[in-house]
N, C-alpha and C positions, 0 to 999 in steps of 0.2 A: 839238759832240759831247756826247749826252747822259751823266748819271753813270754808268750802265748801261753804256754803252761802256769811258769810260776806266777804271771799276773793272775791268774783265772783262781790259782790257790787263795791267793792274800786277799782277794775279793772275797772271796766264798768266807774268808776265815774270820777275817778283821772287819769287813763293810757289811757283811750280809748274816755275821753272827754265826757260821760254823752250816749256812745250811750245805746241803748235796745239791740244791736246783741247776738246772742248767744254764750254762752261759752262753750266748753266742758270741764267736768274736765281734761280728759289725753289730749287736745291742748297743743300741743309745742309751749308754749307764744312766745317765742323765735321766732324758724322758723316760724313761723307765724306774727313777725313783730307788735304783741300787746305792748309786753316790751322790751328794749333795758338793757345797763347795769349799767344806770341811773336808768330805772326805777323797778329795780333788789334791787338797794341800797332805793327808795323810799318803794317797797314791804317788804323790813329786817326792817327799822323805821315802818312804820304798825303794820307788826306783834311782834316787841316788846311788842309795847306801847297798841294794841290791846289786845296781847292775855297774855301780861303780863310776856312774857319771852325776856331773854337774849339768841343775836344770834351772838356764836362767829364766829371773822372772818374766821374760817377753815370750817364753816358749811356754809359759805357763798359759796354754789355751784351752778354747773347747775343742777346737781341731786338733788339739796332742792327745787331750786326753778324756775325751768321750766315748770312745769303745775300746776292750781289748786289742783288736787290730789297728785302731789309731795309736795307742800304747806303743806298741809292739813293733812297730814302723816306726815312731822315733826312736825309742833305742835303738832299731838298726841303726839309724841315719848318724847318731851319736856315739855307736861303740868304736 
């Protein structure tokens, strides 16, 4: 499964309460009111422990992690 997928899951499950709505990858979780910056610091514990990397705190941005595909582009760049 690519990261695109299992982020899209853990979204839908843990930040948005189990709904089916759709996600786009480039949505601004953000301006869009899916993630705050609670649930910014619950998406950096995920992708740890998920994809098995360390994320330090200076990568801790809105450019890492405001959409799925911004996601999804750093762990490549990190795997």
């Amino acid at each position: 499964m690519n990261a695109s997928v299992v982020l899209k899951e853990y979204i839908r499950e843990e930040l948005m309460n189990g709904s089916n709505g759709e996600l786009d990858d480039a949505e601004n979780l953000l301006a869009a009111g899916i993630i705050d910056s609670l649930g910014i610091l619950r998406l950096v514990s995920f992708v740890e422990e998920k994809f098995g990397i360390e994320v330090p705190d200076e990568d801790v941005t809105i450019d890492n992690f405001q959409s799925v595909q911004s996601m999804s582009d750093y762990v490549a760049t990190q795997s």
